[in-house]
C-alpha positions as CSV (number, residue, x, y, z in Angstrom):
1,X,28.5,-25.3,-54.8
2,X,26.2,-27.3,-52.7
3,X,23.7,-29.5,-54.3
4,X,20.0,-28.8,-54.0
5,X,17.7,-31.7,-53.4
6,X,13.4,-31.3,-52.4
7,X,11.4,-32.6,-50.3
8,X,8.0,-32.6,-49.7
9,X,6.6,-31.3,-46.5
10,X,3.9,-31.2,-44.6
11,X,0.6,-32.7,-46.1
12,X,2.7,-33.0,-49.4
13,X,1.1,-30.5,-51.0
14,X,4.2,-28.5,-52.2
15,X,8.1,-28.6,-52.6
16,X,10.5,-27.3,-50.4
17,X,14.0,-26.7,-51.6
18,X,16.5,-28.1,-49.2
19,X,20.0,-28.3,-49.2
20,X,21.9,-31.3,-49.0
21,X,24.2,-30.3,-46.4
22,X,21.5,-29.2,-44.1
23,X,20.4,-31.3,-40.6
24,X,17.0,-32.8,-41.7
25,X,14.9,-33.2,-38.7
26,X,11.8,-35.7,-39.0
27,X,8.1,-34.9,-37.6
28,X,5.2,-37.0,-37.3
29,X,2.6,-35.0,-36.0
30,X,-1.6,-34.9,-35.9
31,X,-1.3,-31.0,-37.3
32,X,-5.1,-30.8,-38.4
33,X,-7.0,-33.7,-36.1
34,X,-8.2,-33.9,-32.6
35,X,-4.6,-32.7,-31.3
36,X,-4.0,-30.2,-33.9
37,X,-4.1,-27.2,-31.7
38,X,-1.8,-28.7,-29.2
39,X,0.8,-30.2,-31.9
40,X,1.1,-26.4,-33.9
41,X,1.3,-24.3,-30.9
42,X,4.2,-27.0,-29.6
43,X,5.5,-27.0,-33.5
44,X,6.0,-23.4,-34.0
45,X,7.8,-23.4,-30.2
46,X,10.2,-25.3,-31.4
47,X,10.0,-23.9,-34.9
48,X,11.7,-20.8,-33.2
49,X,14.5,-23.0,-31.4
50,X,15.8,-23.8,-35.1
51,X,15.0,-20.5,-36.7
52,X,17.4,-18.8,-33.5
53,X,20.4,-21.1,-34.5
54,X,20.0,-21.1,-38.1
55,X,20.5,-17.0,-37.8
56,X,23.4,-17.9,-36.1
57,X,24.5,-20.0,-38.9
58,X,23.1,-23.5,-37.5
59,X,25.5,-26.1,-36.3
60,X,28.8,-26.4,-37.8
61,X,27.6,-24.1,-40.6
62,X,24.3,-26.6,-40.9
63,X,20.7,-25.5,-41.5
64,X,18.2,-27.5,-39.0
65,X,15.6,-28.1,-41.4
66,X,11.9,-29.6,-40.3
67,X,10.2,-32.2,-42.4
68,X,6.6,-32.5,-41.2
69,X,4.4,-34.9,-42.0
70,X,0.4,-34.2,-40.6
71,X,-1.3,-38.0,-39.9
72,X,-4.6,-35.5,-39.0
73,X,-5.5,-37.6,-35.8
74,X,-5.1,-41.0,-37.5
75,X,-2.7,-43.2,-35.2
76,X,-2.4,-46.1,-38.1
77,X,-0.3,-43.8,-40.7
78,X,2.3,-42.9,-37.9
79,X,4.2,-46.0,-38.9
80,X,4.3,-45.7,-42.5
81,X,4.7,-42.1,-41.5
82,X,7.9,-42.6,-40.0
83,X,9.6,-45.0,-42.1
84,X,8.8,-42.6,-45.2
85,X,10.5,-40.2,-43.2
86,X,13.6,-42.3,-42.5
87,X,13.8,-44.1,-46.0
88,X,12.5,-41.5,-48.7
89,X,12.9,-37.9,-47.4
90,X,15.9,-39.7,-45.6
91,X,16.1,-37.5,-42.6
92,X,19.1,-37.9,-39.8
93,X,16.9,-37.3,-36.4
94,X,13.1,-37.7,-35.3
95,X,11.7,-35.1,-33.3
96,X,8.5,-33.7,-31.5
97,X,6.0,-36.4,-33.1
98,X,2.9,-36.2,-31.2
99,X,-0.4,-38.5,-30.6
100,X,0.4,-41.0,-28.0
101,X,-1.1,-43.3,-29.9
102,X,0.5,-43.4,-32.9
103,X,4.1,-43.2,-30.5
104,X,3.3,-46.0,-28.7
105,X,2.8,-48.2,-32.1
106,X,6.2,-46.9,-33.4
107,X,7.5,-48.1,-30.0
108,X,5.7,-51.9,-30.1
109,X,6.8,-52.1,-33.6
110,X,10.3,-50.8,-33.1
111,X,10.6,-48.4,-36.2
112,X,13.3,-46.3,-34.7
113,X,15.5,-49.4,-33.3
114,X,15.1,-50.9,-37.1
115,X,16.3,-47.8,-38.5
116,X,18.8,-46.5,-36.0
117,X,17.0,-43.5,-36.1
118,X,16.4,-41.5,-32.5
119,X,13.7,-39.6,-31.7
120,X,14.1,-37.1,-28.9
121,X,11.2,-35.0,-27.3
122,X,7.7,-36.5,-27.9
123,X,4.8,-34.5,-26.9
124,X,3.1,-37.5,-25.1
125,X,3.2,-38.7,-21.3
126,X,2.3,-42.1,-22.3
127,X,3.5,-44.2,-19.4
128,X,4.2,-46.9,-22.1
129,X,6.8,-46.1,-23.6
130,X,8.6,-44.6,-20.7
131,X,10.4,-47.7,-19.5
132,X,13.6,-47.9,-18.7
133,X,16.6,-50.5,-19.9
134,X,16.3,-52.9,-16.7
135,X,12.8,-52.6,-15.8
136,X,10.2,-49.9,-14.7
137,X,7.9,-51.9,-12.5
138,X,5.4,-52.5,-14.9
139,X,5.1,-55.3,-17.7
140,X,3.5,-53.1,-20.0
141,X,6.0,-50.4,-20.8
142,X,8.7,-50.3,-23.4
143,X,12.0,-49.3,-23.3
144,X,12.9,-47.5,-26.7
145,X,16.9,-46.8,-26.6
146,X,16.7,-44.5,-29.5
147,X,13.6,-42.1,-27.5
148,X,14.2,-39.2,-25.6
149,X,11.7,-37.5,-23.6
150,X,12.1,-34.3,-21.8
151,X,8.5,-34.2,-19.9
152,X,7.1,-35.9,-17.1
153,X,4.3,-38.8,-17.7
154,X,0.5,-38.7,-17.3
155,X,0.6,-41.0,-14.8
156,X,2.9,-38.5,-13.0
157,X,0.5,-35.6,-13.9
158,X,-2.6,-37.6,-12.4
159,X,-0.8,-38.2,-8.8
160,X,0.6,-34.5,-8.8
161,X,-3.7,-33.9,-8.8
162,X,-4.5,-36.4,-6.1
163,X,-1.9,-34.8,-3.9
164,X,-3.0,-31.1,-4.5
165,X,-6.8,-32.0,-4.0
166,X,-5.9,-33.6,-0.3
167,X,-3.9,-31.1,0.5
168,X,-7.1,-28.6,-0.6
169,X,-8.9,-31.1,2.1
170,X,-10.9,-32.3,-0.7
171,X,-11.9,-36.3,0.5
172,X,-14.5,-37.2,-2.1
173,X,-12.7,-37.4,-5.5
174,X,-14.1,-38.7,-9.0
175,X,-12.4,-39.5,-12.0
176,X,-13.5,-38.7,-15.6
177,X,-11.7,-40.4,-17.9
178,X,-11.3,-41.9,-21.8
179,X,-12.0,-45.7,-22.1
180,X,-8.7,-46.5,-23.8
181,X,-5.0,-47.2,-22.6
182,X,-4.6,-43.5,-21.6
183,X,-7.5,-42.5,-19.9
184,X,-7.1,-46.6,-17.6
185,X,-3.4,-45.8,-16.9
186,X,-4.4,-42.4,-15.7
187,X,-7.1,-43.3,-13.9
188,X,-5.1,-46.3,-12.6
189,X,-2.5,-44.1,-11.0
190,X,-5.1,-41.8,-9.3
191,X,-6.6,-45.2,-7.9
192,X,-3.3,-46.0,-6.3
193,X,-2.2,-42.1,-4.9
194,X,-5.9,-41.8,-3.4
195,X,-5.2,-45.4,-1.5
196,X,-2.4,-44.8,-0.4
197,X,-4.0,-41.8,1.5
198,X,-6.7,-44.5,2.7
199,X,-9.3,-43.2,0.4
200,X,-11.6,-44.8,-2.2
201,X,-13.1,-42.7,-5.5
202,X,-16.5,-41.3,-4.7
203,X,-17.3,-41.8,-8.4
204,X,-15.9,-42.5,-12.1
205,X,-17.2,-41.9,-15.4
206,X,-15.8,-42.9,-18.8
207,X,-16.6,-41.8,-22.5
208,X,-15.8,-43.3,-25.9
209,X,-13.4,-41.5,-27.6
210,X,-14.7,-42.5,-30.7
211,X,-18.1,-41.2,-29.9
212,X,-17.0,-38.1,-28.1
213,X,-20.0,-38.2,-25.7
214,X,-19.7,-37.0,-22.1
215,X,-23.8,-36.9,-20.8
216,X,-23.6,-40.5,-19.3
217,X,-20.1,-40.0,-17.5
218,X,-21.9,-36.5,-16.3
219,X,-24.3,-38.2,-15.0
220,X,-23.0,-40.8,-13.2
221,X,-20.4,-38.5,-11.5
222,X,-22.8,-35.8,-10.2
223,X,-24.9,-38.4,-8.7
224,X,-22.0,-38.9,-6.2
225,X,-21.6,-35.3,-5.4
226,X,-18.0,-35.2,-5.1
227,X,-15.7,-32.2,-4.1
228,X,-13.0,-32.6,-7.0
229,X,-13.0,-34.5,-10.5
230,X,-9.6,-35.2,-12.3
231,X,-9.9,-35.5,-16.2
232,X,-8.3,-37.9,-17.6
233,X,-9.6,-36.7,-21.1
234,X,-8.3,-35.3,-24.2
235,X,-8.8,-31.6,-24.9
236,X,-12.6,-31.7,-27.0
237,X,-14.0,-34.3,-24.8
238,X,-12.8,-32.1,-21.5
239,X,-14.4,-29.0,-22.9
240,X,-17.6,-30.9,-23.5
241,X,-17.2,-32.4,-19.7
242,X,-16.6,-28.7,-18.1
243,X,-19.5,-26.8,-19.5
244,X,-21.6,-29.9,-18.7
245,X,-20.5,-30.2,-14.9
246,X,-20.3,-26.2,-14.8
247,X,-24.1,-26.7,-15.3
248,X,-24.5,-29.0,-13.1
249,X,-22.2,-28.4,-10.1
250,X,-21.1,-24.6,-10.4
251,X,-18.4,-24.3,-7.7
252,X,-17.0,-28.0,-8.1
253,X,-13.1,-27.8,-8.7
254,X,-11.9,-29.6,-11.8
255,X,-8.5,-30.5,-12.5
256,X,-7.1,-31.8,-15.6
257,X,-3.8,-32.5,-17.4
258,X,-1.3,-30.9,-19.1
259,X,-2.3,-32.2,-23.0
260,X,-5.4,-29.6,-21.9
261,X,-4.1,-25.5,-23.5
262,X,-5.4,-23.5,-21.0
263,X,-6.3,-21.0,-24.1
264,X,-7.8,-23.7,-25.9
265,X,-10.4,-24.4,-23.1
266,X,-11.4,-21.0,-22.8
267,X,-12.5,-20.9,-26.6
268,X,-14.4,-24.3,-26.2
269,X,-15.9,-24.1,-23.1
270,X,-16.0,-20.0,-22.4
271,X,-14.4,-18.4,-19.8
272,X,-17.3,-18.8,-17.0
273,X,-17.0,-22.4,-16.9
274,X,-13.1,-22.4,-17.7
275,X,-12.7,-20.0,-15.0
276,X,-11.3,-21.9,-11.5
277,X,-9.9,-24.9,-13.5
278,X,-6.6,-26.6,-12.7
279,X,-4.1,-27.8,-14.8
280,X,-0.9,-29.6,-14.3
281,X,2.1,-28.6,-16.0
282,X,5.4,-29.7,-17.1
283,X,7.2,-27.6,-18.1
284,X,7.7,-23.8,-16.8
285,X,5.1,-21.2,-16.8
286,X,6.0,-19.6,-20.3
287,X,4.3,-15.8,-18.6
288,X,7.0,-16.1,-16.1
289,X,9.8,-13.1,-17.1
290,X,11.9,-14.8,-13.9
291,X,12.9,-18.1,-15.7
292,X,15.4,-17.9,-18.3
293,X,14.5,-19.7,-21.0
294,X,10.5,-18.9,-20.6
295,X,12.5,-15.7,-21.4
296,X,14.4,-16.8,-24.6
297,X,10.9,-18.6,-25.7
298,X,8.7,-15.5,-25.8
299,X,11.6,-13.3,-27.7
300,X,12.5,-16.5,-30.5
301,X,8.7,-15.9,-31.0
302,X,8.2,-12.6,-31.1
303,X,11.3,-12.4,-33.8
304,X,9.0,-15.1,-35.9
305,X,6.1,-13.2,-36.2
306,X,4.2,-13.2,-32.8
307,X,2.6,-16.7,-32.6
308,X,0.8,-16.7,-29.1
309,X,2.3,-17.6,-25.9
310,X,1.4,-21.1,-24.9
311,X,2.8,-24.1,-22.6
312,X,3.1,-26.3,-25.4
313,X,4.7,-23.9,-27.0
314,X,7.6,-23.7,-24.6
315,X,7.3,-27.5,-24.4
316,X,8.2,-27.5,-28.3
317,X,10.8,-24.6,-27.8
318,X,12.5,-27.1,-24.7
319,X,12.5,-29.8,-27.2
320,X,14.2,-27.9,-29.8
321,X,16.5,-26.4,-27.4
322,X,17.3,-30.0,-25.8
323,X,18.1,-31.4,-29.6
324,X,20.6,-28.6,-30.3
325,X,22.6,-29.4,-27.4
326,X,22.9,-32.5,-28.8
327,X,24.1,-31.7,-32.2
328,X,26.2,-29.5,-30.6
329,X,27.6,-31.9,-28.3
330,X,28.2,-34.5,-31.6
331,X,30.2,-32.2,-33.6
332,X,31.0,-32.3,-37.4
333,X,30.9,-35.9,-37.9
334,X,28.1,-37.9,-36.2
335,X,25.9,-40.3,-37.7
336,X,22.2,-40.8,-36.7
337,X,22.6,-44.8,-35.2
338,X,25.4,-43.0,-33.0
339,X,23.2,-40.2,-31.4
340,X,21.4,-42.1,-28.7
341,X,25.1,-42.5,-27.5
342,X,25.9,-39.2,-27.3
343,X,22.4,-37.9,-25.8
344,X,23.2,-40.0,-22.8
345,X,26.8,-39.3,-22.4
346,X,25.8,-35.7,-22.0
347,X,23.8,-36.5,-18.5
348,X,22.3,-33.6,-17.1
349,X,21.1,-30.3,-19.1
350,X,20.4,-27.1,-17.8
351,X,18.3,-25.3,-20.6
352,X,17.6,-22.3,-18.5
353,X,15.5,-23.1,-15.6
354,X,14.5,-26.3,-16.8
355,X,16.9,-29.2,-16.2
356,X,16.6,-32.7,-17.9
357,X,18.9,-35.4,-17.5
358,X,19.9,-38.4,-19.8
359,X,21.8,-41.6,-19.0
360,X,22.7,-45.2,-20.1
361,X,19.3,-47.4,-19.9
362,X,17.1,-44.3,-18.9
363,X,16.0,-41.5,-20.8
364,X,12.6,-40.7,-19.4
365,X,13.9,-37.0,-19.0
366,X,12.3,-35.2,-16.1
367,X,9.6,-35.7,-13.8
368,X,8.5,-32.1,-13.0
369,X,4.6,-31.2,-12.2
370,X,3.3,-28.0,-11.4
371,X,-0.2,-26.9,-11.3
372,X,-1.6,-23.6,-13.0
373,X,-5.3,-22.4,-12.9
374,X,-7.6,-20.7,-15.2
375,X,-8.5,-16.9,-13.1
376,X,-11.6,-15.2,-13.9
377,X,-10.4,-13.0,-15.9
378,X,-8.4,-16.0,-18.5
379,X,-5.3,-15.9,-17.2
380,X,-2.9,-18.6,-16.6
381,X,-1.7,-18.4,-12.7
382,X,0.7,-20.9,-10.7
């Protein structure tokens, strides 16, 4: 008879029975703040992932089990977060926690390091804590030997926009951006891809992210009547930007990145001035019947109750996906401080048309970029 133990989930409102032989699988997540939308489509993507192989009878007759815990936007609690995670509810693996923010503390502080917990796919392009064991070129990253990722980085993202605007033969290029590490890294990296074509900015505009005002940046950025802005912005503050620079500049193309649902910016901005917008991507287009795990994504849905078909959904359902090979790969007996071991010893993974690949002293994953955009009539094309 196996023992039953609880555990509070999500906002801690109520009990979940669990059983003690089951994989528990730790989430820190902004569920219900600025990146709520975002985090639950990506959640209920990989959501799927686990319900598929826990129909199949899970991993060596184990249940992968979820234990979310919402921080609703507020970066300071993802510490305590974590280590509440780890210590109390004593999960065995970290997953999908989102809000760079928060990551990039748990990274400074090294909570997963402390703990010998690992944490594979966060949904976050921070370039910070993409290091690698021996060096990335830049001071300020962090190399976390127990973090995973299986998405390309902002900073990646932003130069994958430079390059698709020149090639459009779009010269005068601004930047709208959030005055924090995010929105300056991104920005940075657009700086150096637009030099190195022998190009300056023709404008930049920043907003507050704590005051979530755009006019100024609007402003400023219109003056210069450029061909092309790149956001650099989370998904509110771009809304607020495209219906204001719709107004202002009707036909100007406007590209953003992939933190941005394509769905998402239809309800906040409307489809007229969502209409024409580009997006970067990282993973595959989920609408795309030819790849097969966009394939696998849409049915593992489907079978749990028709959620909507999104790109950070598929990013969650990748994640999942990615973490079961894993498991699978570490067998019966495997203990949490020993998974980073394993996760690189596997090298490279095909997960159906999307290939990430691990090894000793980098785990940064994959550095795909595509580009999809919004048509006129709200469909995502690339």
């Amino acid at each position: 008879m196996r023992k039953l133990i609880t555990l509070a989930i999500l906002t801690g409102s109520l009990c979940s029975p669990v059983w003690a032989d089951d994989i528990l699988i730790g989430q820190v997540a902004d569920m219900t703040g600025p990146e709520g939308a975002w985090s639950t489509d990506f959640t209920n993507g990989a959501k799927a992932a686990f319900d598929q192989i826990n129909a199949q009878g899970g991993i060596n007759g184990r249940k992968l089990r979820l234990v979310t815990i919402d921080t609703k936007g507020q970066p300071g609690k993802g510490v305590t977060a974590t280590e509440q995670l780890i210590e109390k509810d004593k999960v065995q693996v970290l997953f999908g926690f989102t809000g760079s923010a928060q990551i990039e503390q748990i990274a400074r502080r090294k909570v997963l390091q402390k703990n010998g917990v690992s944490l594979f796919a966060p949904l976050s392009g921070s370039d910070m804590i993409r290091g690698i064991a021996n060096g990335s070129g830049d001071s300020r990253d962090v190399y976390v030997p127990e973090m995973f990722h299986i998405r390309a980085s902002y900073s990646q993202e932003a130069r994958k926009l430079v390059k698709q605007a020149i090639n459009l033969g779009m010269t005068r290029i601004a930047v709208f951006y959030a005055n924090d590490s995010f929105g300056t890294r991104g920005l940075e990296a657009i700086e150096a891809e637009v030099g190195r074509k022998k190009l300056a900015l023709a404008a930049k505009g920043n907003y507050d992210p704590n005051k979530n005002e755009v006019t100024e940046a609007v402003n400023q950025i219109s003056q210069a009547q450029p061909q092309t802005v790149i956001m650099v912005a989370d998904e509110a503050n771009t809304a607020r930007f495209v219906k204001a620079m719709r107004a202002r500049m009707p036909g100007l193309q406007l590209l953003g990145l992939s933190l941005i649902s394509p769905q998402q910016l239809i309800r906040d901005a409307g489809l007229e001035a969502a209409q024409g917008v580009g997006l970067s991507q990282v993973v595959p287009s989920p609408f795309n019947s030819t790849t097969p795990v966009a394939r696998a994504y849409r049915d593992a849905v489907a079978r749990n109750g028709s959620k909507e078909i999104t790109y950070a959904g598929l990013e969650g359902y990748l994640g999942a996906r990615s973490l079961i090979e894993v498991l699978q790969k570490a067998g019966a007996q495997w203990s949490p401080d020993k998974l980073s071991k394993i996760a690189e010893s596997m090298g490279s993974m095909d997960l159906g048309g999307y290939t990430i690949e691990y090894s000793t002293g980098d785990h940064r994953g994959s550095s795909t970029v595509d580009i999809a955009v919004i048509s006129k009539d709200g469909k995502v094309l690339n």
